[in-house]
N, C-alpha and C positions, 0 to 999 in steps of 0.2 A: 506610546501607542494610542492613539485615537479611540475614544469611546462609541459604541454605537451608534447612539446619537447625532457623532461626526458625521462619520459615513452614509448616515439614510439622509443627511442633508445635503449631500455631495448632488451635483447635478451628476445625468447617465457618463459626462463627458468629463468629469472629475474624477466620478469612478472607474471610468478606464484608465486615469493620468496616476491613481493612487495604486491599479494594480502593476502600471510599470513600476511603478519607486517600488515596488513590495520585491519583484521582480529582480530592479538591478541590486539590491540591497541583498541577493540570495534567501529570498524569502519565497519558500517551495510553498508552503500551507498556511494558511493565516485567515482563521475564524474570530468572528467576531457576533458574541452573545448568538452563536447556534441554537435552534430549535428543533426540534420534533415531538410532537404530538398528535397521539390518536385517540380516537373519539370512538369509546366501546358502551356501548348503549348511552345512559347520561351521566357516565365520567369520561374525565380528559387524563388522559395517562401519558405524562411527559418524559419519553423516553430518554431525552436532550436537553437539557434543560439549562443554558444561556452560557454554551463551552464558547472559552476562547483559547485558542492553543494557537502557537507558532512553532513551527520548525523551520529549518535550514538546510539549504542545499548541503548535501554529504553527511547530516547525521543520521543519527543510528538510535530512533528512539522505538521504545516498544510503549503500548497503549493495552494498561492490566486494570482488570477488573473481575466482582466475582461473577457468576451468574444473573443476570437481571438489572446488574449497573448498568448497561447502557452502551456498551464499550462496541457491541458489535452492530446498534444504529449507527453510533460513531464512525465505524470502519465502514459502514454503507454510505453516507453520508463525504467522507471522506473521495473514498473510490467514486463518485456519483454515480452509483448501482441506485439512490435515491434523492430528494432533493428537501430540503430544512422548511422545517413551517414557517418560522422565521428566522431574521438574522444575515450572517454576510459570510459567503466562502470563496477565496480566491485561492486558485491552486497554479500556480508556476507564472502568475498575472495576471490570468484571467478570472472573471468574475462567475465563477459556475454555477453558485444559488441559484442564480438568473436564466440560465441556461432552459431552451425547450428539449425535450427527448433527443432530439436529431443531432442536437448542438452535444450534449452530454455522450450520446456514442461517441462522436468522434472523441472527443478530448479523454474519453477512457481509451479508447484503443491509441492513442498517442501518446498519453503523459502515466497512462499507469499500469503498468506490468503486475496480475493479480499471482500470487501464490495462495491455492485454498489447501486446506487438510484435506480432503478426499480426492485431489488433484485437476479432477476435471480434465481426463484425457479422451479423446476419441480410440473404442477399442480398438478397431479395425484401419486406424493409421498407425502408421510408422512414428515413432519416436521423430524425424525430419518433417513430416508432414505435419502433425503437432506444433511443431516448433513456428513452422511457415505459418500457420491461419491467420495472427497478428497480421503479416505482412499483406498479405490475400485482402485482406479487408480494407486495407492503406493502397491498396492498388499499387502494389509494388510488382518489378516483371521478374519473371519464375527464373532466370537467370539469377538476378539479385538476390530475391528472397530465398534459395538454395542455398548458395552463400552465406547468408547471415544467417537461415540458421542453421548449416554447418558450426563459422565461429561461433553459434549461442552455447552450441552443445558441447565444441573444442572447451569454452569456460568453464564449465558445470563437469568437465573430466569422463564427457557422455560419447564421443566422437564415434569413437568403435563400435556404439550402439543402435547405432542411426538409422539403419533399416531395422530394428525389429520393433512389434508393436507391445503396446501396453505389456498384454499376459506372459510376454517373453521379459521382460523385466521384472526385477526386485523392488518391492516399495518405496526402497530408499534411491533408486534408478529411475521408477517412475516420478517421485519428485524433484527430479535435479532435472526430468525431464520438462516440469510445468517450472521450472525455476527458467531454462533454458527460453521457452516460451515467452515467460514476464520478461525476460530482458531483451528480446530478439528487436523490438520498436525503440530500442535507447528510451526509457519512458524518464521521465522526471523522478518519479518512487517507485519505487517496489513494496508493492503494499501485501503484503504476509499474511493471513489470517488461522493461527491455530498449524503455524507448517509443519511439527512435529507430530500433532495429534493423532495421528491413523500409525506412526511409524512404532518399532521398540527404539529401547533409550539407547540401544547402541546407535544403529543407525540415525535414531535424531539427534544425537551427537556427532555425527558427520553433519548433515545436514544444517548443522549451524555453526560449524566450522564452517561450511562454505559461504554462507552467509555474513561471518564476519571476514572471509576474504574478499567478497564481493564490496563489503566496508571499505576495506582497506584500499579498494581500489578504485573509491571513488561515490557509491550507488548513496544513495539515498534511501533509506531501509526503515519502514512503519510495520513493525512487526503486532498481531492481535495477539494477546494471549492471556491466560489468567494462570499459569504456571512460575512463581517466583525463580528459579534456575533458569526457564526460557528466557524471561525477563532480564536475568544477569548478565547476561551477554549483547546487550544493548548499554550504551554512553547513558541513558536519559529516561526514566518511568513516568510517563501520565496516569495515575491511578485514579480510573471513574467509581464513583460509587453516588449512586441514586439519579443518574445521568448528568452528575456535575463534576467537573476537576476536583477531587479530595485536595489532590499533591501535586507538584510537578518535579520534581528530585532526579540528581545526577546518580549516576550509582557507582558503588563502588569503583568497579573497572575503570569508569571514565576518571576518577579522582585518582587512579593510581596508574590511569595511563596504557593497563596493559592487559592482553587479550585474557581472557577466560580458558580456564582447562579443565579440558572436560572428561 
């Protein structure tokens, strides 16, 4: 892997030839000595502080940490809801550090399907119309995007549900509904943050059953969390603590090959 030093000497036209090779190599995420820092009166508080991670098309890694590692600049950072003070992020080839606002909308609402813990549902739509917004904003036509998210919602086992809104839903309903959502744009990851956290342990135990079926069939899955059982149920742990990679570790399940029961 190229040190950063490589990279920031690449001309513009190199770095776009380094984010294909990242690219066809099935390399979805790939930081190099990330940054972020803020400036609170006259200290520098480095929330980021020089991550380099790689992941891979179709894994299934979770990204733990306690409170105040750093873990969820990282997941902003990631998703480009923000952008690195410094350093290098390319996400499915493209160079996104670099990226102005306009360039970052699109490539969130194409390459990454967000799941939040509090779900982020519109009350007064429909479970279907939910699902559509991704598409609405990709200029997809209302034929289509009906469509796709009907299949989003047939995946997530929501289909019968499809006209009623939020309040007529179950929590564990309305999250299969923002699951339904993140997948409706086929995004490159499905980026998780905390998708248990508002449910009970039963239901977020469905809930990540379906998430390791979504695995299996293929997704690319960056789940946030700071719950070790959440965590188990991913191939791969990135453990932040002080906004640096402590660890990068397989876990159990992936060394033994086989799903979690929960």
């Amino acid at each position: 892997m190229p040190a950063i030093e490589a990279v920031q000497e690449l001309t513009p036209k190199e770095r776009e030839e380094r984010g294909e090779q990242l690219r066809q190599s099935g390399i979805v995420i790939r930081t190099y000595d990330l940054w972020k820092t803020y400036i609170m009166g006259d200290q520098e508080i480095h929330a980021v502080s020089g991550v380099d991670i790689e992941i891979h098309r179709g894994e299934y890694v979770a990204i733990m940490g306690p409170s105040g590692s750093g873990k969820s600049t990282l997941m902003n950072l990631i998703g480009c809801l923000d952008t690195p003070t410094k350093g290098f992020y390319y996400l499915n080839g493209k160079l996104a550090s670099e990226m102005e606002d306009d360039e970052l909308a699109r490539i969130r609402n194409k390459e990454i399907g967000f799941v939040f813990q509090t779900f982020n549902l519109l009350a007064r739509a429909s479970a279907l119309h939910n699902v559509e917004l991704p598409l609405i904003y990709a200029g997809v036509s209302s034929q289509e995007r009906a469509q796709r998210a009907r299949d989003a919602l047939r995946a997530v086992d929501l289909e019968q549900r499809m006209h009623h809104k939020p309040n007529e839903l179950s929590g564990g309903q309305r999250q299969r509904v923002a699951i339904a959502r993140a997948l409706v744009n086929r995004p490159s990851i499905l980026l998780a943050d905390e998708p248990t956290g508002a449910l009970d342990t039963s239901t977020g135990n469905e809930i990540m059953t379906l998430f390791d079926r979504l695995y299996r069939e293929g997704n690319t899955i960056v789940l946030v969390t700071h719950e070790p059982d959440i965590a188990a149920h991913a191939h791969r742990v990135i453990h932040i603590r002080d906004g640096k990679v402590e660890r990068d570790e397989a876990t159990t399940r992936a060394r033994q090959n086989q799903p979690v029961v929960s």
